[in-house]
C-alpha positions in Angstrom: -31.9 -50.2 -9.4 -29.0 -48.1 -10.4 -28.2 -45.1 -7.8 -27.0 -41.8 -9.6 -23.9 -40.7 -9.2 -22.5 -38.5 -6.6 -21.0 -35.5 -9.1 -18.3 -33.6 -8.1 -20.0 -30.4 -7.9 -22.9 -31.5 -6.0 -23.5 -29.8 -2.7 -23.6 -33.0 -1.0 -19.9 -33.3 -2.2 -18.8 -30.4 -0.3 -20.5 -31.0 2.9 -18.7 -34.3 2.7 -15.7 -33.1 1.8 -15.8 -30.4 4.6 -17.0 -32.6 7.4 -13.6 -35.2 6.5 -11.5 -31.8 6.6 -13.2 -31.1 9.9 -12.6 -34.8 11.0 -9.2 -34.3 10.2 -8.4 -30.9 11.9 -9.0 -32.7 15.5 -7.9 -36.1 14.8 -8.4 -38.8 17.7 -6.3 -41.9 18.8 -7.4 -45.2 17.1 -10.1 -46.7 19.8 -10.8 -43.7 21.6 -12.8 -41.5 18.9 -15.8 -40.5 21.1 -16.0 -36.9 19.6 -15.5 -38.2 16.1 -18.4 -40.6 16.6 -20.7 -38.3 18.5 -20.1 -35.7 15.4 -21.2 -38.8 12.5 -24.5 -39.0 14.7 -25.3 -35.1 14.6 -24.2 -35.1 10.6 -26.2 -38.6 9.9 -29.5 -38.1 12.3 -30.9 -35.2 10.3 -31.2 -37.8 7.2 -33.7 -39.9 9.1 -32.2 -43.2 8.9 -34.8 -46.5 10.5 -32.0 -47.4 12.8 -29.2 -45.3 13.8 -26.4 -48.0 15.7 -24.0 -47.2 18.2 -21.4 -48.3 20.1 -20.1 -50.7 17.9 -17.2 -52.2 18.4 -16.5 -48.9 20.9 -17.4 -46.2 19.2 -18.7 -47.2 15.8 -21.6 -45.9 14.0 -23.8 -47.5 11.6 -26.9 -46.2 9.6 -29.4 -48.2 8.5 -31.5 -46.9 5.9 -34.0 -49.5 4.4 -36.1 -49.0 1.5 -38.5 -51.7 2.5 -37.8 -53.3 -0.6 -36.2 -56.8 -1.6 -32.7 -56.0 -3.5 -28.9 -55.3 -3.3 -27.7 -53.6 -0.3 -25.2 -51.0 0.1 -22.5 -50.5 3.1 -20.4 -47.7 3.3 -17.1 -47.3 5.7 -15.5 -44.6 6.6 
């Protein structure tokens, strides 16, 4: 199963692209990005995702979003 493109103009692009420029205004040191993190969660819990994972590796944040069926997986990192 192919997934559709994200297209420039999309209004998901601009959320994303607002939320990095947001990110980026209060930047935090490498191991220590607890606000960073706790921001992912409030952008990334309204999209319902089976298992929302945190803590890793400090503060990393992992979705998991499963379709229930058999196939190619995805992983995004930011």
């Amino acid at each position: 199963m192919t997934m559709p493109a994200l297209a420039y103009d999309d209004a998901r692009t601009s959320t994303l692209v607002a939320l990095r420029r947001e990110l980026h205004q209060a930047p935090e040191i490498s191991g220590d990005e607890a606000a960073t993190a706790l921001r992912i969660v409030d952008v990334l819990t309204p999209l319902r995702p089976d298992r929302l994972v945190t803590g890793l590796g400090g503060h990393g944040v992992a979705a998991v979003f499963d379709s229930g069926v058999p196939g190619p997986s995805a992983l995004f990192r930011c």
